[in-house]
N, C-alpha and C positions, 0 to 999 in steps of 0.2 A: 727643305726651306720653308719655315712658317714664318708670314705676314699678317699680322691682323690689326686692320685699319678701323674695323668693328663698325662699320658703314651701315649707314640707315635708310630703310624705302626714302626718298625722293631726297637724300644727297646729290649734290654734283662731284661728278669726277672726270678725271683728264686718263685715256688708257696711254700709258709709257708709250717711248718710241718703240720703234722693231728691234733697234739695236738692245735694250737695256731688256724687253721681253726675250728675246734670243739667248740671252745670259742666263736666264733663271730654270732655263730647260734640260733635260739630263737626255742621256741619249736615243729615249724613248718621244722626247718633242713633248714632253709633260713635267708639272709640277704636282708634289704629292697624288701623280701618276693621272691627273687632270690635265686631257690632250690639250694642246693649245693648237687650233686648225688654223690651214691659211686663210677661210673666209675670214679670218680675224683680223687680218693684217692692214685690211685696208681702213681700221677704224683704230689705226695706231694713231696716237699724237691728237686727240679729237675729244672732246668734252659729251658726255653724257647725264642722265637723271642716273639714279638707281631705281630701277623698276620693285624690285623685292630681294628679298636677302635670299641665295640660295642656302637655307639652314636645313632646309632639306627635301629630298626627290622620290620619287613614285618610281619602281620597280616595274618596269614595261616589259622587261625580259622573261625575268622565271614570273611577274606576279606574284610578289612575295609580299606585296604593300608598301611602306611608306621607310626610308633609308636616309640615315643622316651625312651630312656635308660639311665641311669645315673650309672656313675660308673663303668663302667666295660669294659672289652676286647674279643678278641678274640685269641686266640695263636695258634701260627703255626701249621697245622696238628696233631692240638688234638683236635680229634673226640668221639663222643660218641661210646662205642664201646657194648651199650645195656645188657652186661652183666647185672645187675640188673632189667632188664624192659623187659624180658622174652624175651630177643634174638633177641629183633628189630633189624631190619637191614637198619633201615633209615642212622645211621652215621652221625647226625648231629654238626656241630662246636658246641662248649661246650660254655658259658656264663661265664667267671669268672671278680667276684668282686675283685676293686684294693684291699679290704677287704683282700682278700683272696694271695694277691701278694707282692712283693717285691724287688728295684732294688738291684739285688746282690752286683752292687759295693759298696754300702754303709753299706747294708744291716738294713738299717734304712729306714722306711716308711715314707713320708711327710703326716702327718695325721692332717684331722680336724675333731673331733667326735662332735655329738650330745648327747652327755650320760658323764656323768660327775663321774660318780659310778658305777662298773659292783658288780651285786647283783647276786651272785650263787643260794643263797635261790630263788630264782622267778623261775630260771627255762630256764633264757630266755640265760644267759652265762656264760659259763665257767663247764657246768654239759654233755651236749649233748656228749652220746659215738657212736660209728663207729655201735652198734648192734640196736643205735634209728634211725642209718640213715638209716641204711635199710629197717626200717618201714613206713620212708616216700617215698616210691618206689609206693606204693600203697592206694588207698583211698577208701572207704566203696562205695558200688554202689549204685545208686539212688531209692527209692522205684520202683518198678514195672517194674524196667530195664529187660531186657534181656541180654544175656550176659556172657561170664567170667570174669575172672580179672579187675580193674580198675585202671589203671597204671596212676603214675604221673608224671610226667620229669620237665624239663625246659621249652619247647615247649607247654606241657598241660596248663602250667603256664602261658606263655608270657604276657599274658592280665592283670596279676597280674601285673607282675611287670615294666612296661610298659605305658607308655602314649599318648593318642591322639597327631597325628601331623600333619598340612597340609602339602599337597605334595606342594603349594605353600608359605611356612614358609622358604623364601631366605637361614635364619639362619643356615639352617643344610645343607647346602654345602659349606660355609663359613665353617663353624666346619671340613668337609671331607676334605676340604683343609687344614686346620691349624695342623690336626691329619694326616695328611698322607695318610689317606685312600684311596683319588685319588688326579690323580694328574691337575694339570687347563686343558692340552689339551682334556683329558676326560670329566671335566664339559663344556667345547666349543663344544667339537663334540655330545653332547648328548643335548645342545640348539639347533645346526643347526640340529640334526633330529627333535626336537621339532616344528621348526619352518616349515622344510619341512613338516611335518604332517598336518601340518593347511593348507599348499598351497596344498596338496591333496586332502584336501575338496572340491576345485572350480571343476568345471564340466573336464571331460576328467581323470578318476580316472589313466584307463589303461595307456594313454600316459606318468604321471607323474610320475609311476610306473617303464616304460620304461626307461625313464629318466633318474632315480633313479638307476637303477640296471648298465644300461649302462656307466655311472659312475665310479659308484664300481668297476665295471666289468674293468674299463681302469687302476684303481689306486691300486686293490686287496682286495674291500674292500668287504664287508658281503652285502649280496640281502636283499632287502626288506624286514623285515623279519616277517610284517601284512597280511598273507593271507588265505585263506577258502579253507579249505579241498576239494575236486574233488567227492569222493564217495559218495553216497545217500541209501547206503544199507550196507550190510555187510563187514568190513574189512577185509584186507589180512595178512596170520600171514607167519611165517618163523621159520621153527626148523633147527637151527645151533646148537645146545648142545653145547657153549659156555663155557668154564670154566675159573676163575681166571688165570690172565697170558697173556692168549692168545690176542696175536694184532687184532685187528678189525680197518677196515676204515668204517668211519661214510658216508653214502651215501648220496650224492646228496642232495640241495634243492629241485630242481624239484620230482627225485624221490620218497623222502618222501611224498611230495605231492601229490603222485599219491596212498597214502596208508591213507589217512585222508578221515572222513567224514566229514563235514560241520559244525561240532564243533570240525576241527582239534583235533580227537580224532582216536585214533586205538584201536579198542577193549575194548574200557571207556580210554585209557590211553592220556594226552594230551601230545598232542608237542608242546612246551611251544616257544615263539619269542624268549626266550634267549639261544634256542637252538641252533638255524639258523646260527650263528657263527664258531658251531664246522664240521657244514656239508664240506663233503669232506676231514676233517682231521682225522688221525689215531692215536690209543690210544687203550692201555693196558686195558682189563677186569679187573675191582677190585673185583667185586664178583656180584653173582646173588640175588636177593632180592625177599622173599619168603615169609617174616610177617613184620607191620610198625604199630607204634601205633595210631591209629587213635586220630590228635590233638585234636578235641572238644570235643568227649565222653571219651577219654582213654582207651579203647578197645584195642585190637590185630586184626589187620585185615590181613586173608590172603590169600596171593594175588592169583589169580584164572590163572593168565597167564602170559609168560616171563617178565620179569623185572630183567633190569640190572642194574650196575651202574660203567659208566668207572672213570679210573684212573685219577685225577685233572680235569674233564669236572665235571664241575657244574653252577650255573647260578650268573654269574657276575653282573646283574642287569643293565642293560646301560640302555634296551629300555623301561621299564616299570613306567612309570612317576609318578606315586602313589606308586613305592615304591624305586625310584634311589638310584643305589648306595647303598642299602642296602646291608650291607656287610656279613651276615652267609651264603654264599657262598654253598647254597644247594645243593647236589647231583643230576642231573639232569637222568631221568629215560628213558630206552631205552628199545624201541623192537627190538628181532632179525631181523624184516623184515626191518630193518632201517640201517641194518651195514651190514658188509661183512667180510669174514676170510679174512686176511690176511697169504697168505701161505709165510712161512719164504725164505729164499735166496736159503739156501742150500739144501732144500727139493727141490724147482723150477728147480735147475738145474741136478737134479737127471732125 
């Protein structure tokens, strides 16, 4: 079933009822094999922006880079919120098919299908209820796994539904531009870092580096943000008992790098170059993160040590060239030895 509504970042859209999405699903609880989850349900019938166009996604599984998508969006601050997938707390932007949407002014779809007869008897639409979707939350586990539960999302899927793309296919920035998604001064300023990377290469790494930051440093803009962890043994942790709410300042480039091993890792955790952005800015705890379903096997993995995730800091994708611009906008993960309370006004002057 192809729908293409050809929707644009910051359209308004109405998501279908349950009824009329229930139809569009084959016995799998997907379209063009694109799960449709029960967290989704409850934002049937309800008016949204479009956040960015999913034209296409990042490879979390194998790490393959950047993979194309047809058909579908992303909408504003609707997040997964795990209730059906035992309580993850990853929150990742949700995948909906134009399938599954609708411009409310019209409230008529610009549709072009490949199916000329929807056939109930088969199984595949028009049958599917809310009590089989919840059956597709989970899938049988593999002979001789170990393990509990094996949980299936959108994410576990993505390879499904999903296709190979070069990071050098021009075509999908062309698209980011025509969708909204960004805007040209972002694809210009993410060649001239392209381009500075390669003049990094010639000998004199440090100076260019220099260079680089000194720059930044004159116009306000983010450091370098390619570099190798300082420690060779054990990292440093930090108990701040952090709760939802509470303000936090993101500390320092340099400082964090004084808590990295040499796979820019703390504790197994990475700190990822699309962090390097938010250092030194301050931002709201959205909540602590304590189980996350592990993408490739579907597992529940739980987490052994701090793990936050702040308020709108997630990973923009600027610097990472095999997967630009990829627009699901993932939660980016924090340790407490990375940030700082921020004590309120009227406490300080007490």
């Amino acid at each position: 079933m192809v729908v293409n509504l050809n929707l644009k970042a910051g359209e308004k859209v109405r998501v279908k009822s349950k009824r009329e999405i229930l139809a569009t699903l084959d016995e799998q609880g997907t379209v063009d094999k694109l799960p449709f989850m029960p967290e989704m349900l409850q934002y049937c019938g309800r008016e949204f922006m479009v956040y960015k166009r999913a034209e296409k996604t990042c490879d979390t599984i194998e790490k393959t880079g950047a993979r194309r998508v047809m058909h579908a969006v992303h909408l504003e601050d609707v997040r997964c919120d795990g209730s059906a997938h035992g309580e993850c707390g990853a929150r990742c932007l949700m995948y909906w098919k134009e399938a599954w949407l609708e411009r409310p002014a019209s409230g008529i779809a610009s549709i072009t299908s490949d199916r000329t007869e929807e056939n109930p008897s088969s199984g595949s639409f028009g049958v599917f209820t809310e009590a089989q979707l919840l059956t597709t939350t989970t899938r049988p586990s593999e002979e001789g796994s170990v393990g509990g539960e094996v949980y299936r999302c959108q994410i576990t899927d993505l390879r499904s539904f999903s296709t190979p793309m070069s990071s050098w296919d021009i075509r999908q920035y062309i698209r980011d531009l025509q969708c909204g998604n960004v805007g040209l001064g972002s694809v210009l300023s993410a060649l001239i870092f392209r381009l500075y990377q390669r003049v990094m290469k010639l000998p004199g790494l440090r100076v260019w580096c220099w260079i680089y930051d000194t720059f930044q440093k004159l116009r306000g803009g983010v450091p370098f943000p390619y570099r190798t962890g300082r420690l060779g043994g054990k990292t440093p942790s930090d108990k701040l008992d952090l709760q939802p709410g509470e303000l936090v300042q993101i500390k320092s480039h340099e400082e964090i790098f004084d808590t990295l091993d040499e796979h820019n890792r703390n504790r197994g955790l990475l700190f990822d170059a699309e962090q390097v952005p938010y250092c030194g800015k301050t931002a709201k705890v959205l909540c602590r993160v304590e189980k996350i379903i592990n993408e490739r096997t579907g597992q529940m993995m739980k987490l052994p040590n701090d793990c936050l995730i702040l308020d709108g800091v997630y990973c923009r994708a600027h610097y990472s060239s095999d997967r630009l611009f990829c627009p699901r906008s993932i939660y980016s993960y924090w340790r407490e030895v990375w940030l700082k309370r921020v004590t309120p006004k009227r406490e300080a002057a007490l």
